[in-house]
N, C-alpha and C positions, 0 to 999 in steps of 0.2 A: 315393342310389345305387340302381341299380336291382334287384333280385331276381332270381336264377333259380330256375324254378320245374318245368322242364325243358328238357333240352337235352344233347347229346355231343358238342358243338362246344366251341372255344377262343376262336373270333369267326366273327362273322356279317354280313356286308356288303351292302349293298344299296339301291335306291331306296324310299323310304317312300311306302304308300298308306293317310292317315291319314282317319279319320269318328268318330263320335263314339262314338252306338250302333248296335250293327249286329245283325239277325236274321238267324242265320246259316243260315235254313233261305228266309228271303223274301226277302236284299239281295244272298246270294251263289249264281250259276249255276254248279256241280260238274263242269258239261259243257263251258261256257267258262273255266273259271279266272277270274272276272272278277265284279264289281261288278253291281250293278242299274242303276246308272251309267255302265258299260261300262269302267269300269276295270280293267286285269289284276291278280289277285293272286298269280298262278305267279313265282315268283321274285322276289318282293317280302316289303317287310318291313310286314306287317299292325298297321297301331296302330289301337287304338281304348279308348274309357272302362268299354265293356263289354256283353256281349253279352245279346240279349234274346232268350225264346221258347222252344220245349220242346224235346224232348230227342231230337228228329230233327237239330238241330243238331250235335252231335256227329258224327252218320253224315255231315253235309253235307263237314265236315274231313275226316275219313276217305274220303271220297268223290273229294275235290281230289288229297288223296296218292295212292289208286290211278287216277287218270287222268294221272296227271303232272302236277296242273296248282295245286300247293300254295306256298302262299307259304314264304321263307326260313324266317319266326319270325314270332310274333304278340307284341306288346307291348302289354300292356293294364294299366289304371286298377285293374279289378276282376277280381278272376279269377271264375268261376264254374263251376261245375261239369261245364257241359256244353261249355266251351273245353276244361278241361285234361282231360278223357277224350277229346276228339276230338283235341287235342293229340295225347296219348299214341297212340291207336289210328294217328293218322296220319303219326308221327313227326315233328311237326314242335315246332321249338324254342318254350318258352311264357317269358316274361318277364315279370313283374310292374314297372310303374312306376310311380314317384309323381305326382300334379297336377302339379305342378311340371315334370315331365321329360316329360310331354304336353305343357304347352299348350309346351316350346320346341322342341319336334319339328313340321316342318313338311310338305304332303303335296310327294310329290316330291322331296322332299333324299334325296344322298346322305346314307346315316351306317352308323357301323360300333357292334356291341356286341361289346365285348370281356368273356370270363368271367377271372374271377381264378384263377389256376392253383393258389395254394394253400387260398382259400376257395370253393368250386366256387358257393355259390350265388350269392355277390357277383360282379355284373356293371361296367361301365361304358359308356356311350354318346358315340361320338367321331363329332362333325361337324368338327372344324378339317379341313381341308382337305390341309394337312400332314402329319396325324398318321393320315388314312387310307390311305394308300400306303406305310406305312410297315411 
C-alpha cells in the first residue's frame, strides 16, 4: 500500500509519466513543463525510483508550480529530500511507493490514488477501469 507523504487531496487522477531516475534540475525544462524527452509533466502523475543531483532541484519543482506547468502528484520509490521540499514549496502532492507498485505502474495508463479518509497517510492506487469513474 502506498504512503502519503504529502498531499490535501482525497484522490488524485490522471495519466502516468513514468522513468526511472530522474535529475530534476538536467531531465526536467520549468519553462515547458516537460521531460528532456519532451514529455509533459503539467498535469500528469510524475512516477519515478528516485531522484538524483543537488539541491537546485527543489527550486526546479517549485519553479513547474509557479509557472503553471506542475504535474498532479509525484510517486516515487525513494523519497529524498530534495523531492519532498520542492514538493512542499510547490504544492504538489508526494507519495511514497513500494517496488512492487512501480514496476505494475505503466507510463501512459490512466490511474487514480485514492487517500484513506480516516488514516490520511494510507493511500491506494486504482487502475481497473471501473473503479475509476467511479
Amino acid at each position: 500500500m502506498c504512503r502519503v507523504v504529502y498531499c490535501e487531496k482525497d484522490r488524485i487522477c490522471g495519466r502516468v509519466v513514468k522513468t526511472d531516475y530522474i535529475s530534476l534540475l538536467g531531465d526536467v525544462d520549468p519553462d515547458r513543463g516537460a521531460l528532456r524527452d519532451g514529455r509533459e509533466v503539467k498535469d500528469k502523475i510524475l512516477v519515478y525510483v528516485q531522484a538524483t543531483g543537488s539541491t537546485v532541484g527543489s527550486y526546479i519543482l517549485y519553479a513547474l508550480s509557479k509557472r503553471n506547468r506542475k504535474p498532479l502528484a509525484i510517486l516515487c520509490v525513494e523519497i529524498d529530500n530534495l523531492t519532498l521540499v520542492g514538493c512542499v514549496l510547490g504544492e504538489i502532492p508526494l507519495v511514497k511507493i513500494s517496488r512492487e507498485e512501480y514496476e505494475l505502474i505503466r507510463d501512459g495508463e490512466e490511474i487514480c490514488v485514492e487517500f484513506d479518509n480516516v488514516n490520511r497517510e494510507e493511500c491506494r492506487i486504482v487502475k481497473d477501469e471501473r473503479e475509476l469513474h467511479t
